[in-house]
N, C-alpha and C positions, 0 to 999 in steps of 0.2 A: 126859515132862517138858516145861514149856513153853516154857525155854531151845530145845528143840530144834524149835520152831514161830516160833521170834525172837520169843518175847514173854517179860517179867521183870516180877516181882513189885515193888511197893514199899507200903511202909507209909501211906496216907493221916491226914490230923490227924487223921480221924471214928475211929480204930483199926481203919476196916477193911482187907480188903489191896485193891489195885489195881493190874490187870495192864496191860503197856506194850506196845505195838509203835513204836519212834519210829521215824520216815520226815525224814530222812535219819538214820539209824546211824554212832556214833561208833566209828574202830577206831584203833588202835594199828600199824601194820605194823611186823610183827615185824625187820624189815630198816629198816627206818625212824626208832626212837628216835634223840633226838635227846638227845646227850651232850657240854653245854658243858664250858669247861677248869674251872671254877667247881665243878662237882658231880664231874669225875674229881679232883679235891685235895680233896671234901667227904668221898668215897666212902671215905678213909684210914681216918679217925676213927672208921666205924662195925666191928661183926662183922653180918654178915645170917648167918640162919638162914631154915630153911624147915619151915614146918607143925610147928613145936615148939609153938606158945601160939596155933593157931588164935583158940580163943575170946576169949581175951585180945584179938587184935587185931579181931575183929568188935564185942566190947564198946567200944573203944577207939573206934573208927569211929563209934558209935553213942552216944558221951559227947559231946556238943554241945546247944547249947541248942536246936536243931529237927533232928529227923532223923526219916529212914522207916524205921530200924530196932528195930523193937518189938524185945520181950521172942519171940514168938513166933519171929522170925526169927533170932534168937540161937539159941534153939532149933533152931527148922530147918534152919539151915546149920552149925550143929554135928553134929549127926545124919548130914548129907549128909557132911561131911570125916571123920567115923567110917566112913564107909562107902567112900574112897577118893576122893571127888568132888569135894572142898575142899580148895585149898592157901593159904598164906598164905606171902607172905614178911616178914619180919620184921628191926628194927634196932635195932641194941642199940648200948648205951653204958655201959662199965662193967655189965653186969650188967642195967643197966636199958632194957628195952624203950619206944623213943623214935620208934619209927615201924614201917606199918605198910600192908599190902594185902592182902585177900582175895578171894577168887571161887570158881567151881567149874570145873569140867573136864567138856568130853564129848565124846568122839571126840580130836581134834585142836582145837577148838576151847577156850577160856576165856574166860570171863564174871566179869569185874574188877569184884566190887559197890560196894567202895568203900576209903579209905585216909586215911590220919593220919598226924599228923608231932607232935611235944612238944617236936622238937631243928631245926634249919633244914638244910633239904633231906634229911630222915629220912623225908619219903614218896617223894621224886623218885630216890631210891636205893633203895628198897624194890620201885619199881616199874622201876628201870629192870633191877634185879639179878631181878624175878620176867621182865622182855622175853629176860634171859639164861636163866633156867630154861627158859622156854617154849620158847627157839630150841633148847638142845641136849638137848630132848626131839620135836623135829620138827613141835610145833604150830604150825599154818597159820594160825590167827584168834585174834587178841585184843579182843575185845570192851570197850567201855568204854561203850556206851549214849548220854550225851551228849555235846558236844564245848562244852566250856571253854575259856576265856581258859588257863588254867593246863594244861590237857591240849596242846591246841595247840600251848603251848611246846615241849613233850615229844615233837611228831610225828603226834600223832593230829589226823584226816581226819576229815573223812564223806563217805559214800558213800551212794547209792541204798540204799533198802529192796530192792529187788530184785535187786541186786549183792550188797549183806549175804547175800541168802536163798539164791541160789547158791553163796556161800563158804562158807555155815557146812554146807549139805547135801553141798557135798564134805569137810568136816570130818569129819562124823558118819560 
């Protein structure tokens, strides 16, 4: 898999796929999220679940006016969380799924592809509650690929491509 080489797939305009290695790599450390008083009183309001409506939330992810998630990768990364390799964590409101994060899994490591929100801070509790899954399952790497203004806020670094490639090879 090419996850486990530090290169990820995206969907380019032209519909073809196009593989990534980004140099510096954006992570998450898992001991590191960052949890204002703001989103632990937001965190009430929701119920999170996990890996109940995978594809629901990769669809979700992928309902924007530009994205790199084809129809194809909907596919594919359904396929792959059928197969135990895709988690999602998920927020609900009433019933209604209002935010939303998916990736896969290998070794110890995950690969966070992408996340939505329809409710205000319904991704940043989605992902801070998938930083809690991942810690009291013992995974060492969270992957997020690039580093954002809005990730930043949440904790995530970049690091050397070649610090990436030794954390994720102790992962695997």
């Amino acid at each position: 898999m090419a996850y486990s080489q530090g290169v990820f797939p995206m969907g380019l305009p032209n519909g073809e796929i196009g593989w990534f290695r980004t140099d510096p790599r954006a992570i998450i450390p898992l001991d590191g999220f960052l949890v204002s008083r703001s989103l632990r009183k937001s965190d009430r309001k929701f119920e999170v679940r996990f890996d109940s409506e995978y594809e629901r939330v990769v669809r979700a992810c992928a309902d924007r006016e530009e994205t790199w998630i084809t129809e194809e990768f909907v596919s594919a990364y359904t396929h792959m969380f059928r197969m135990g390799k895709g988690h999602s964590s998920e927020v609900w409101i009433d019933g209604s799924l209002v935010g939303g994060v998916y990736g896969l899994a290998l070794g110890q490591a995950f690969f966070a592809e992408s996340m939505f929100h329809l409710a205000t801070d319904a991704g940043k509790v989605a992902l801070w509650r998938l930083v809690e899954f991942l810690k009291e399952r013992n995974f060492e790497l969270l992957d997020v690929q690039y580093l954002t203004p809005h990730l930043a806020s949440l904790g995530a670094v970049e690091i050397a491509n070649e610090e990436y490639m030794d954390r994720l090879k102790s992962c695997l």
